[in-house]
N, C-alpha and C positions, 0 to 999 in steps of 0.2 A: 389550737390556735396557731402554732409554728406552721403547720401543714400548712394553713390558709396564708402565711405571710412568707412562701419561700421564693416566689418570684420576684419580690422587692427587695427582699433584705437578704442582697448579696454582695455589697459595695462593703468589704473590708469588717463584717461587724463580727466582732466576739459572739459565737454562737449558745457561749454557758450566758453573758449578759444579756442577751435577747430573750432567751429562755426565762431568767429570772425574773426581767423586767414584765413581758408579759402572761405570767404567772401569777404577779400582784396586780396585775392591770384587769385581768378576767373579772373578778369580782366588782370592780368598779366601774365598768362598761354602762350606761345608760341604754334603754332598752333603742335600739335598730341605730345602736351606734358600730361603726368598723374604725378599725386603725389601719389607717392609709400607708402610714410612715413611722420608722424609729431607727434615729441617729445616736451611736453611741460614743463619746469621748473617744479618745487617742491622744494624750500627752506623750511627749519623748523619752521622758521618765516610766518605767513601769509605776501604770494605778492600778488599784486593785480594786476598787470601788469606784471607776467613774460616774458621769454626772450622762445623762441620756435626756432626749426630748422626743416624745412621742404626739405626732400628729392624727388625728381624728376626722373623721367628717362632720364632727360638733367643737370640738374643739382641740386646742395645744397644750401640753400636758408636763412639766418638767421633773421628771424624777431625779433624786438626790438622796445616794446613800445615809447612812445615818448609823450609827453606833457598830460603826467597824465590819458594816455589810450586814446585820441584823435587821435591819429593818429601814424601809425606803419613805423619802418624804415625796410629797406630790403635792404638786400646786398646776391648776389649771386654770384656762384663762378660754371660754367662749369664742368663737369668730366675733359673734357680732363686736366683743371688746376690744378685739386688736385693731389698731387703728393702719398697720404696716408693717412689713417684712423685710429685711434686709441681709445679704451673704457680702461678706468681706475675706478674701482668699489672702493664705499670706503662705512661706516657705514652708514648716511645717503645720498646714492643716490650714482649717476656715472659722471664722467665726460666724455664727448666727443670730440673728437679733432679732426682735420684736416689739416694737411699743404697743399700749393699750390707749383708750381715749381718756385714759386718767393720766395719762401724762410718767406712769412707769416705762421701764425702760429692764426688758433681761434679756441675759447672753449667754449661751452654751459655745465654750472656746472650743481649740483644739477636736474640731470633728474633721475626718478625712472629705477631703473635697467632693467626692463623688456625692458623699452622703449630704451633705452640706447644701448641694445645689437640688438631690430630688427631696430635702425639706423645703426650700424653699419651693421648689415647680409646682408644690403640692400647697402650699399653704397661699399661693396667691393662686389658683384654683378655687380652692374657697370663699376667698376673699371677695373675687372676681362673682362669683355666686351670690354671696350675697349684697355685691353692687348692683348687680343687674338679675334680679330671681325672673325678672318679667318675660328676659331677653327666649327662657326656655319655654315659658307658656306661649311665647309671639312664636316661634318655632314651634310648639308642639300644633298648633292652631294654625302654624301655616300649611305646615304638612296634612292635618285634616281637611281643612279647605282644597288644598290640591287635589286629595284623594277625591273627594267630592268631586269636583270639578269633573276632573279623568271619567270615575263612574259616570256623572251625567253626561260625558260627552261622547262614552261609551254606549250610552242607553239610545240618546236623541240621534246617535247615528245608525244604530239599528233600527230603530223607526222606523225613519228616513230611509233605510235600506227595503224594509217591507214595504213600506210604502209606495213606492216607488216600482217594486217589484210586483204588486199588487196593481198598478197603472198599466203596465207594462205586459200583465196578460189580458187577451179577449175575453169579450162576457161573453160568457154560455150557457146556455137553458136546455131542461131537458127535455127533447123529442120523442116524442110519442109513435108508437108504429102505425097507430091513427093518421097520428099530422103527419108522417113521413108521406102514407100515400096521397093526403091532401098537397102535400108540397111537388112529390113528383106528377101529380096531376094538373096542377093548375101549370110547372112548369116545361113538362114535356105530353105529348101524346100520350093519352092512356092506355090503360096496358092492354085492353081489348082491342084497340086497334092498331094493336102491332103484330108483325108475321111472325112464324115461329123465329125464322133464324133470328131478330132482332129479340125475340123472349130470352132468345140461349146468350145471344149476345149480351143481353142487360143481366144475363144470371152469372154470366163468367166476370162481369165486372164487381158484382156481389160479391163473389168468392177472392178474387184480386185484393179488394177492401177489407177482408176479413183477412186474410193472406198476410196483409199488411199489419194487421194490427190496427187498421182505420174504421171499424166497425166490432160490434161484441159480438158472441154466437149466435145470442139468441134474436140480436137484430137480422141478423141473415138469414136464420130459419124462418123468419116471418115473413122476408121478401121473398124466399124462395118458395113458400108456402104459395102464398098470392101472383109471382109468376106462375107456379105451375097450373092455377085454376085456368090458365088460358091456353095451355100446351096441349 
């Protein structure tokens, strides 16, 4: 559990009293609970037993030596119960405070300032949470709806993209080597009555078209087939 709490708890705390404190705190964890935060006393005087308050994502936790560091007392107290948080900084150290909706009132004095303010950053975090739990659902839900949107405006303009692209080409049908020579007959002089040179003529324009890549092979060998019956 240290491992998992080395990024937060580096503001001034005794590292044998963190250890200790949550050591006793493992067993008492509620199931997908984390501990956010843990503030440890600092009186002027050497203590040997101070007095710590450990913050949760369920709740505030005040641990309190007991029988000469033998054994620790714990009183915890729910979000939903604390009605308000409050830090008062003074020369040496801060105090922290907390009421309940029952009208109690506790205070862990003498915490180093640093610690003092990420308990509280942390605990009206929570607090804030459960003011407004809706506020993350109208967020989560807005962000889904955006996605949405995006997607479908994603989608409707690629349609639209086909669409459009699909307007944008000629229609085409496929011709037959039939209907080709019904088309070159009804629109030019048929091919028996044309001279050779105009045969060779219309067969180099055949090969030009194929050349290009504007006719397939086997279209060309069938006009060339059909000119040649007349050469």
């Amino acid at each position: 559990m240290i491992d998992n709490l080395k990024k937060i708890l580096n503001e001034d705390q005794d590292p044998k009293a963190i250890e200790k404190i949550t050591a006793k705190l493992e067993n008492l964890l509620m199931s997908n609970e984390e501990i956010g935060y843990i503030a440890v006393q600092k009186k002027p005087a050497v203590t040997l037993f101070p007095d710590s308050i450990v913050v949760t994502n369920k709740r505030i936790v005040l641990c309190k030596p007991k029988n000469l560091g033998l054994s620790m007392e714990f009183i915890d107290y729910d979000w939903d119960d604390v009605a308000a948080s409050f830090v008062k900084e003074g020369i040496l150290g801060a105090d922290y405070t907390f009421t309940t909706k029952s009208d109690s009132t506790h205070t862990v004095d003498y915490l180093p300032k640093n610690q003092a303010r990420k308990l509280y950053t942390y605990a009206k975090e929570q607090l804030d949470l459960l003011k407004n739990p809706k506020a993350i659902v109208v967020e989560d839900a807005k962000t889904t709806d955006l996605q949405s949107v995006v997607e479908g405006q994603a989608e409707e303009i690629a349609t639209e993209e086909v669409t459009n692209f699909a307007e944008i080409l000629p229609a085409t049908t496929y011709t037959s080597y039939e209907d080709s020579k019904i088309e070159i007959a009804s629109g030019e002089r048929k091919l028996n009555e044309l001279t050779q040179d105009e045969l060779f003529e219309k067969l180099q324009n055949y090969k030009k078209l194929l050349d290009n890549g504007l006719i397939m092979q086997g279209e060309y060998d069938n006009y060339k087939k059909e000119i040649l019956m007349y050469m």
